[in-house]
C-alpha positions as CSV (number, residue, x, y, z in Angstrom):
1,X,-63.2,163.1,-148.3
2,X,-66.8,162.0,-147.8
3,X,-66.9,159.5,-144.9
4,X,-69.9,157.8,-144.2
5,X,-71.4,159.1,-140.8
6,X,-71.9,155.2,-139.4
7,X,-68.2,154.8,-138.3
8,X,-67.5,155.2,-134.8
9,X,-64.4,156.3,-132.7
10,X,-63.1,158.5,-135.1
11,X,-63.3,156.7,-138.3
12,X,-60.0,155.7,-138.6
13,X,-58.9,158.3,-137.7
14,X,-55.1,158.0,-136.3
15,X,-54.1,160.6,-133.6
16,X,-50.7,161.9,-133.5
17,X,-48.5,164.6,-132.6
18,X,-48.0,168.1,-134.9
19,X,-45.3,168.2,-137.5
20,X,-44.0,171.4,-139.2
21,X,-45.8,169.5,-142.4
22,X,-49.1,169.6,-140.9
23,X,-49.3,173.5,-140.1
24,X,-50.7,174.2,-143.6
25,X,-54.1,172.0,-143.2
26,X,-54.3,173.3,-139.5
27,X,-54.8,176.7,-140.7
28,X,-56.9,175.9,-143.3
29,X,-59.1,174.1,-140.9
30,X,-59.1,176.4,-138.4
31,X,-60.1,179.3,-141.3
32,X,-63.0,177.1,-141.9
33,X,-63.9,176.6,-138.7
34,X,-64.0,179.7,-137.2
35,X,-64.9,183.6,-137.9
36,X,-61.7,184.7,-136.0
37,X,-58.8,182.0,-136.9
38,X,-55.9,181.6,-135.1
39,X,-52.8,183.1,-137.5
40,X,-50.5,180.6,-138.8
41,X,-47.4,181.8,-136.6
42,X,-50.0,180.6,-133.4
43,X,-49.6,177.0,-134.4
44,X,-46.2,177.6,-134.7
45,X,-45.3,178.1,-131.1
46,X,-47.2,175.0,-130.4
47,X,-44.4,172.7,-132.7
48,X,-43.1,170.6,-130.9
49,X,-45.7,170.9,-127.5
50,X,-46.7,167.6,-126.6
51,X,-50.2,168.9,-126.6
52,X,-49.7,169.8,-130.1
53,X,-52.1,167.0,-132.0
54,X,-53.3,166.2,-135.3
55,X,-55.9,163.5,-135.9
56,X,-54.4,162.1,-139.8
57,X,-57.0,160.0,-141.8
58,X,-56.1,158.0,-145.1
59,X,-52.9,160.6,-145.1
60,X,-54.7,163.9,-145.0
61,X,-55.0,166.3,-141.6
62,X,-58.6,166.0,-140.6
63,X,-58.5,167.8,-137.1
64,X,-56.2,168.8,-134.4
65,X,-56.0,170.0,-130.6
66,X,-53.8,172.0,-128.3
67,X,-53.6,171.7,-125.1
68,X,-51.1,172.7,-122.3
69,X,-50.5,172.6,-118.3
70,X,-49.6,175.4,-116.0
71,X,-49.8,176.5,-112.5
72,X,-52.6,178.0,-110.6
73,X,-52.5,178.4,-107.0
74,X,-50.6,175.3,-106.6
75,X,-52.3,172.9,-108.6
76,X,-51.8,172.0,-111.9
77,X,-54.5,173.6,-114.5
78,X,-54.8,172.1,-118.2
79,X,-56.3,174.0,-120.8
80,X,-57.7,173.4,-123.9
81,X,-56.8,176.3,-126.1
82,X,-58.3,175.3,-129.5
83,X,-59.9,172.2,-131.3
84,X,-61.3,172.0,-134.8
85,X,-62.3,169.5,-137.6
86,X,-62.2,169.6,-140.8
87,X,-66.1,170.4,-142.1
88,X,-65.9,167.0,-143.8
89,X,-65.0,165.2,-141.2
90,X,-67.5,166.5,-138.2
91,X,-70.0,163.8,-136.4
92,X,-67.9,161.2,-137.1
93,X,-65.7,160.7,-133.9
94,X,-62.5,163.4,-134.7
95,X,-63.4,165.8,-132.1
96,X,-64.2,162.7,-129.6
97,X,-60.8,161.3,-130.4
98,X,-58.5,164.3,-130.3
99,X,-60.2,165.4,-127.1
100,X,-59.7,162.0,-125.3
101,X,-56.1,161.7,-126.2
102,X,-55.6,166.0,-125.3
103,X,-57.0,164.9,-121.8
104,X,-54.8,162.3,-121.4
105,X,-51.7,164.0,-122.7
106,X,-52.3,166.8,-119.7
107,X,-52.9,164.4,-117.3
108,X,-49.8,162.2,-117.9
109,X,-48.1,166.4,-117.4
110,X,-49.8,166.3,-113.7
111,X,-53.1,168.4,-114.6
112,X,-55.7,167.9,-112.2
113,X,-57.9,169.7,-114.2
114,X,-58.9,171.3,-117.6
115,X,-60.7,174.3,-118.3
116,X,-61.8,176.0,-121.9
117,X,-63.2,178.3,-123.0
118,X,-66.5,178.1,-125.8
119,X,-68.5,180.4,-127.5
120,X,-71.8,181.1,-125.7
121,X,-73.4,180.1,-129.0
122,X,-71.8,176.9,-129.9
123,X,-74.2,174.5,-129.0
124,X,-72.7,171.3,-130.8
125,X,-69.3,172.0,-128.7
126,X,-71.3,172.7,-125.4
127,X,-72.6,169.4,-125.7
128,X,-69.7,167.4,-126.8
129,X,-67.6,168.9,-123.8
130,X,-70.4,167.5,-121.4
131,X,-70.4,164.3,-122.4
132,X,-66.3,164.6,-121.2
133,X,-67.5,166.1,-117.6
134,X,-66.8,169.4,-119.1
135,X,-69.1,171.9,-116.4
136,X,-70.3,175.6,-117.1
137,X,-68.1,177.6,-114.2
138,X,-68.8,181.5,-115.5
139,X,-69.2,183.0,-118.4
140,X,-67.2,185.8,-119.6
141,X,-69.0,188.6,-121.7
142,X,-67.3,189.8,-124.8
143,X,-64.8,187.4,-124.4
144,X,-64.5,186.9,-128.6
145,X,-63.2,190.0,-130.6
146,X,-67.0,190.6,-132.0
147,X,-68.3,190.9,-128.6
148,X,-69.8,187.8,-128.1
149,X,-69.8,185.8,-124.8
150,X,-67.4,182.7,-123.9
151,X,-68.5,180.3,-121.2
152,X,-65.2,178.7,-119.4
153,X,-66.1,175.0,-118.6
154,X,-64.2,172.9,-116.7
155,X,-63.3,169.1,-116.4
156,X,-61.9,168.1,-112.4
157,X,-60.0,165.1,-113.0
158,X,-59.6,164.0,-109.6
């Protein structure tokens, strides 16, 4: 799956909603993408959540997003719970894409907002959610189940 790193926009890269089918490869992304994966049966509430997405390329799950919408004083809060790309697939446009399209899914739900949550030390994903108007609002220590920091960002629509 080596993809030359020239290609833009994702690569293409199709963006689509979750199936049952895809819930294999999200895991197995998400094991390779992080120290403290998300269990399988956590995807599994998301079936079906319009904020449920997987980005497909030449058949195979390269990366996928969830995001949701709920209340907060009155207003209408998304949140981007997790996001991930398959190692082989990373600097090409997939994380680009699937956030886009999770931004717009919460927004056609009436968020006004989005908010998530990164680890203190990821860099790369610091960066990419400031090029979406993703701001540093607080940092919350020991956040992560080995202690270390998140910083909450946050994305005002409006």
């Amino acid at each position: 799956m080596t993809i030359p790193a020239s290609e833009e926009n994702g690569g293409g890269v199709s963006i689509r909603p979750a199936e049952r089918a895809d819930l294999l490869a999200v895991t197995h992304i998400e094991n390779a993408s992080f120290s403290q994966p998300w269990p399988f049966d956590a995807f599994e509430r998301f079936l079906g959540e319009p904020g449920f997405l997987v980005a497909e390329y030449e058949g195979d799950v390269v990366g996928y997003a969830i995001a949701d919408v709920s209340r907060n004083f009155g207003r209408r809060l998304g949140h981007l719970k997790d996001i991930a790309v398959h190692p082989d697939r990373r600097g090409v446009g997939v994380g680009s894409a699937l956030l886009t399209r999770a931004i717009a899914v919460v927004t056609a739900q009436g968020a006004d907002s989005v908010k998530l949550e990164v680890r203190r030390s990821n860099d790369r994903a610091k960066r990419l959610y400031r090029e979406f108007g993703f701001e540093p609002l607080r940092r919350v220590s020991g956040y992560y189940e080995d202690g270390e920091d998140a910083i909450v960002m946050l994305n005002k629509l409006e």
